[in-house]
Jmol script that loads the backbone (N, CA, C; Angstrom):
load data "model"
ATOM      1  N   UNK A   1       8.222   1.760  14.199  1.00  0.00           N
ATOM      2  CA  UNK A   1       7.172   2.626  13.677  1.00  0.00           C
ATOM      3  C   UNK A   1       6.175   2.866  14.812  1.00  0.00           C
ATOM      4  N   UNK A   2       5.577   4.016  14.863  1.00  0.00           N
ATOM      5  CA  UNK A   2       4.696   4.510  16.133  1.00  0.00           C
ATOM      6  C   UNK A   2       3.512   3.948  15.493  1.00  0.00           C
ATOM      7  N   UNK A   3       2.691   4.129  16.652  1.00  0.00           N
ATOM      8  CA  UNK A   3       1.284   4.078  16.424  1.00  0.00           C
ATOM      9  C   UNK A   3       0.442   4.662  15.490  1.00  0.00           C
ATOM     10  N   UNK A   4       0.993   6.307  15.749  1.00  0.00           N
ATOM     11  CA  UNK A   4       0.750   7.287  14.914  1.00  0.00           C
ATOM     12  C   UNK A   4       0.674   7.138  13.380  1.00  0.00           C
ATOM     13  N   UNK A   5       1.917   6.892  13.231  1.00  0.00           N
ATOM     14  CA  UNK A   5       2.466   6.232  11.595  1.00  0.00           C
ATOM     15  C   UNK A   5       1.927   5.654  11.081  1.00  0.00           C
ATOM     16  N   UNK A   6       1.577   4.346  11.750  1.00  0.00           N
ATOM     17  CA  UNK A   6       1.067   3.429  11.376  1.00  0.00           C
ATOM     18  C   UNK A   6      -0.168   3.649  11.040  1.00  0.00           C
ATOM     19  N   UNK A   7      -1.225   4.632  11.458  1.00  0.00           N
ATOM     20  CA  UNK A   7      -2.190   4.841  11.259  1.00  0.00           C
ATOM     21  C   UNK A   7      -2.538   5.785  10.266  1.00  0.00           C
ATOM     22  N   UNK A   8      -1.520   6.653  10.209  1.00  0.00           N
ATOM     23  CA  UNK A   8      -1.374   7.043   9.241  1.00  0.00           C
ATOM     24  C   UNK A   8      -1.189   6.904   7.659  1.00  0.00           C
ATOM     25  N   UNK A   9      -0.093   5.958   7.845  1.00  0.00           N
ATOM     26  CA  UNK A   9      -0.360   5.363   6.227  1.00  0.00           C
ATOM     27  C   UNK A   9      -1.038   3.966   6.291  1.00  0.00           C
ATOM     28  N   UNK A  10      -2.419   3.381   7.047  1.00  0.00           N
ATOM     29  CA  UNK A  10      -3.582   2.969   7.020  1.00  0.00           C
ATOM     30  C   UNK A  10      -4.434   4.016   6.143  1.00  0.00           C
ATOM     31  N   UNK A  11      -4.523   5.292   6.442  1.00  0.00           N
ATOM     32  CA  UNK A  11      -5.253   5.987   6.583  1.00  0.00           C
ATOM     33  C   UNK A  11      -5.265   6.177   5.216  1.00  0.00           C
ATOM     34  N   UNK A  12      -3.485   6.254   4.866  1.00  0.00           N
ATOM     35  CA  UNK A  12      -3.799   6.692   2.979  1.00  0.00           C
ATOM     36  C   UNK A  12      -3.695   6.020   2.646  1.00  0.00           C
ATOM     37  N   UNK A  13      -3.443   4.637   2.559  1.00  0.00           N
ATOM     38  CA  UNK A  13      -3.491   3.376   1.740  1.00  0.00           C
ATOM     39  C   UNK A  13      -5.108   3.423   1.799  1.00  0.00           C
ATOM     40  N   UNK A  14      -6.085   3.514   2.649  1.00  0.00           N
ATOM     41  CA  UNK A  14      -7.653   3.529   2.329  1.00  0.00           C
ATOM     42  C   UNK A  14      -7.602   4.597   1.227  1.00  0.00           C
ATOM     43  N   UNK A  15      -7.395   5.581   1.510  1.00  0.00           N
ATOM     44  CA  UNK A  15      -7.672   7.026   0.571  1.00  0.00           C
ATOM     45  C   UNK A  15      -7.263   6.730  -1.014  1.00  0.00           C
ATOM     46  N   UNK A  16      -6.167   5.715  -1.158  1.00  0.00           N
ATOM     47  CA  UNK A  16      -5.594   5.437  -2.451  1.00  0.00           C
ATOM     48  C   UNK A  16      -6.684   4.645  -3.209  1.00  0.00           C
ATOM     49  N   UNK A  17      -6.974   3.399  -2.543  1.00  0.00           N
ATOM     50  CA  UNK A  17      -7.856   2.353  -2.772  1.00  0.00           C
ATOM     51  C   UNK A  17      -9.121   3.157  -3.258  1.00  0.00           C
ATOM     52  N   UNK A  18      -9.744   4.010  -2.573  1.00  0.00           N
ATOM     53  CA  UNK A  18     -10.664   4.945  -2.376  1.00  0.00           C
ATOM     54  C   UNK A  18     -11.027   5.732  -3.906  1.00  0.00           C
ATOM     55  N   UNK A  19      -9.900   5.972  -4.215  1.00  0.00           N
ATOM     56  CA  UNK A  19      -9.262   7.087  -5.562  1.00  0.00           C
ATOM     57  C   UNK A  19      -9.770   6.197  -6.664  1.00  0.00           C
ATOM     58  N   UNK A  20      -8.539   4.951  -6.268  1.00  0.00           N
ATOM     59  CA  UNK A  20      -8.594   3.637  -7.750  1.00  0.00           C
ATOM     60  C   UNK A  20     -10.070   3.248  -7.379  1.00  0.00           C
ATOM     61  N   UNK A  21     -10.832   3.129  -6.323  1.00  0.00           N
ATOM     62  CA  UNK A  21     -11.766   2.247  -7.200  1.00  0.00           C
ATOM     63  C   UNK A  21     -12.932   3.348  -7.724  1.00  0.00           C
ATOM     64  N   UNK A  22     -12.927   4.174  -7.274  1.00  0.00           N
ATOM     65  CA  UNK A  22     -13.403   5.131  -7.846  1.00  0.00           C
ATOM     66  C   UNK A  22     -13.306   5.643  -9.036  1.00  0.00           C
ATOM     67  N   UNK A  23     -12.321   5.641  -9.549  1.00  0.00           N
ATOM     68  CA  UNK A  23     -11.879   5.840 -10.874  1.00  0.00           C
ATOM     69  C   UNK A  23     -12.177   4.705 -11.847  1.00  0.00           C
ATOM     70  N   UNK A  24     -12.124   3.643 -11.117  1.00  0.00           N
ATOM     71  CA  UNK A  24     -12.245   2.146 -12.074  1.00  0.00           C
ATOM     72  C   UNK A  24     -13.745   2.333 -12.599  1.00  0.00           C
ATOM     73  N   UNK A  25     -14.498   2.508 -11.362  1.00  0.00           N
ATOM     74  CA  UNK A  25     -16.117   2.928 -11.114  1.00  0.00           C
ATOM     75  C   UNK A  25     -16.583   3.715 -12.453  1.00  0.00           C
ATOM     76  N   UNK A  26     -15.644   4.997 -12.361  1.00  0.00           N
ATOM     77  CA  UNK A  26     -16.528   5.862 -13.129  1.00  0.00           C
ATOM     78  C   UNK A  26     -16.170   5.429 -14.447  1.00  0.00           C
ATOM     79  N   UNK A  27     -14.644   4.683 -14.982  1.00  0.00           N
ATOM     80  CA  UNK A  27     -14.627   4.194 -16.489  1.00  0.00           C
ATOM     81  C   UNK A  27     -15.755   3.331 -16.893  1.00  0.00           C
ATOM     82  N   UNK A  28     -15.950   2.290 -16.032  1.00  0.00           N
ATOM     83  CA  UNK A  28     -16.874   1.362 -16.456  1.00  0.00           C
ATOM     84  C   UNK A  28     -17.975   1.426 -16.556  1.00  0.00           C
ATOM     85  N   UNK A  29     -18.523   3.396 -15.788  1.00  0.00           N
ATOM     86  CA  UNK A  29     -19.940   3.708 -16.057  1.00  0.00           C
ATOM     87  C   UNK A  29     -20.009   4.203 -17.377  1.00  0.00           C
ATOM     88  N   UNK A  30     -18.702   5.167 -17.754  1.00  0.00           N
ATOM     89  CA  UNK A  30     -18.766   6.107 -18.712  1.00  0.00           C
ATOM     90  C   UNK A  30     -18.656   4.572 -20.190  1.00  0.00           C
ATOM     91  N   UNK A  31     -18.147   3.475 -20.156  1.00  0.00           N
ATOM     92  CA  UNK A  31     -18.140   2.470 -21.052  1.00  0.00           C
ATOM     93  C   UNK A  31     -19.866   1.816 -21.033  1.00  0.00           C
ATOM     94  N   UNK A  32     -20.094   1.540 -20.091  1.00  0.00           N
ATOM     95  CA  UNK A  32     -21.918   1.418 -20.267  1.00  0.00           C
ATOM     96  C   UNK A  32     -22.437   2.275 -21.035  1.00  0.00           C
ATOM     97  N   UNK A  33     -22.416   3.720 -20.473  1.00  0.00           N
ATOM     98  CA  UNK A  33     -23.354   4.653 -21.152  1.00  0.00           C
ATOM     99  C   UNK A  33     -22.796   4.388 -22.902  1.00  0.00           C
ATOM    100  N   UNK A  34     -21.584   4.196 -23.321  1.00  0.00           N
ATOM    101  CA  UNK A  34     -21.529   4.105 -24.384  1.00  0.00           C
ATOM    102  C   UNK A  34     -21.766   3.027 -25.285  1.00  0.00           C
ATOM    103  N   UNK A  35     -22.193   1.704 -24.367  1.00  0.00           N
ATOM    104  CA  UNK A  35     -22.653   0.677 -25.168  1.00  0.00           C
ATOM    105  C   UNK A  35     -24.308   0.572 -25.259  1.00  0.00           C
ATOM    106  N   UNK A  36     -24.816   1.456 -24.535  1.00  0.00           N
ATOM    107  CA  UNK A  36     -26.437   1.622 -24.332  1.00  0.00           C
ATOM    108  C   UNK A  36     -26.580   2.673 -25.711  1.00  0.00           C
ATOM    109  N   UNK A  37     -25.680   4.180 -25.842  1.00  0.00           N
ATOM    110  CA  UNK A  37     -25.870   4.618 -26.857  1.00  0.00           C
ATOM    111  C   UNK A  37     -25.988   3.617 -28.054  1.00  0.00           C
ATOM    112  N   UNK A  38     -24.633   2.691 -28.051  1.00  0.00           N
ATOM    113  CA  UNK A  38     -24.716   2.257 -29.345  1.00  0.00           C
ATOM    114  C   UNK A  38     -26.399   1.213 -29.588  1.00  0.00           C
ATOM    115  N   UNK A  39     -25.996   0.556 -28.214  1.00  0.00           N
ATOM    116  CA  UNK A  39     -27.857  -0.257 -28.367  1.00  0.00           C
ATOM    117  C   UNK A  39     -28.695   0.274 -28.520  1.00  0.00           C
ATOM    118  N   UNK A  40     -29.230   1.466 -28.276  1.00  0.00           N
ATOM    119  CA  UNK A  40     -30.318   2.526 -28.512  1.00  0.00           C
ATOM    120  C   UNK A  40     -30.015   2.681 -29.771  1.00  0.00           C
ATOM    121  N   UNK A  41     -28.983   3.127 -30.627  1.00  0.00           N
ATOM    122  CA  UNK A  41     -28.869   3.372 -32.233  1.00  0.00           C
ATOM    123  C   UNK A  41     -29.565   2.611 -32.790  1.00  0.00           C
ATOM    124  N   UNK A  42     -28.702   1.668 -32.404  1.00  0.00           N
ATOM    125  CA  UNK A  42     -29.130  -0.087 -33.154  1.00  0.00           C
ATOM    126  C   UNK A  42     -30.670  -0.126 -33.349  1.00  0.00           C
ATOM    127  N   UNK A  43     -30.860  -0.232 -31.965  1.00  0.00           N
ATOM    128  CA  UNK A  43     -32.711  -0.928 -31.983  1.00  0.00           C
ATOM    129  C   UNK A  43     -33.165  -0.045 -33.190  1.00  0.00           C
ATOM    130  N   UNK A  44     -32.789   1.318 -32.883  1.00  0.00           N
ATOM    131  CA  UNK A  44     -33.661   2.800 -33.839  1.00  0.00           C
ATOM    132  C   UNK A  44     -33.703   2.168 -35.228  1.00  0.00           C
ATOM    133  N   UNK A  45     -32.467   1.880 -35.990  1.00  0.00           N
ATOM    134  CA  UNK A  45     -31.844   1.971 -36.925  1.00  0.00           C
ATOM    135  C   UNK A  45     -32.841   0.116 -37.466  1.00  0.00           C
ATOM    136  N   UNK A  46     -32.848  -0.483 -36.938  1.00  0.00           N
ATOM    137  CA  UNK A  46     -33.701  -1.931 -36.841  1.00  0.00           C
ATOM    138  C   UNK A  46     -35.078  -1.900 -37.048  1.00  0.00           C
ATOM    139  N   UNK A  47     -35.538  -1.367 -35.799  1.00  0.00           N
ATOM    140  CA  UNK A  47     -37.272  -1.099 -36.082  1.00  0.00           C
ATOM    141  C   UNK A  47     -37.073  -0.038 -37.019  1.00  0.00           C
ATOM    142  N   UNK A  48     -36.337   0.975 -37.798  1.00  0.00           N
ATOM    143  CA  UNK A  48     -37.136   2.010 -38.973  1.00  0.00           C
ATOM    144  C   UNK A  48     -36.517   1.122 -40.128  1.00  0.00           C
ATOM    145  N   UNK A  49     -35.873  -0.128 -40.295  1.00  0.00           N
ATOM    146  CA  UNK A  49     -35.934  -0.994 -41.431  1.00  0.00           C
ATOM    147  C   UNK A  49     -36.677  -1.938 -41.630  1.00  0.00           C
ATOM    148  N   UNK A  50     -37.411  -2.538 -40.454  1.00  0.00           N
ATOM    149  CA  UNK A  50     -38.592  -3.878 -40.184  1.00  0.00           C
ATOM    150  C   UNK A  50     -39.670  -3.006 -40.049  1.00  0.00           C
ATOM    151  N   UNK A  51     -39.713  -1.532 -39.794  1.00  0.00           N
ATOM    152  CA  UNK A  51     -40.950  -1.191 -40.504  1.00  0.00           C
ATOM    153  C   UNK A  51     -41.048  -0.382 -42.257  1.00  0.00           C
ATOM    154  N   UNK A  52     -40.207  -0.440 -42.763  1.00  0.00           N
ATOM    155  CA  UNK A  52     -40.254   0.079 -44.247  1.00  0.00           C
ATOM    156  C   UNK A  52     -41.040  -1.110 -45.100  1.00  0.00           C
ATOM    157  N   UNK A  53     -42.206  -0.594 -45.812  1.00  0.00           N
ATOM    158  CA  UNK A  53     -43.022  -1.628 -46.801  1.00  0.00           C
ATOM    159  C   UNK A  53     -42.095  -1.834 -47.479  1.00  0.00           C
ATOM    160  N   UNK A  54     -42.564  -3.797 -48.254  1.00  0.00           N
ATOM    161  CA  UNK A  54     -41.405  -3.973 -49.058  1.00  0.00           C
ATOM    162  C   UNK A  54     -42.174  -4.016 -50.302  1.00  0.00           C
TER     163      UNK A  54
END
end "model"
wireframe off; spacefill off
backbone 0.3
color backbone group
């Protein structure tokens, strides 16, 4: 294998890695934002029952 080659698929084995963790990245942001929605519900849904007179 040349030099060339070799550097070459260096080059896309980074670019792959690059892709996946990127992708891993953005699931686990887009799964936050959806457990903050649900915590934001929650709290809402909490404080407008601990403030209703009993």
């Amino acid at each position: 294998m040349t030099e060339h080659w070799f550097l070459a698929a260096m080059l896309a084995l980074v670019g792959l890695e690059v892709v996946v963790l990127g992708y891993i990245t953005y699931r686990i942001h887009r799964i936050l934002e959806r457990v903050e929605a649900v915590g934001a519900a929650t709290f809402l849904e909490v404080r407008k029952v601990l403030n209703q007179p009993r």
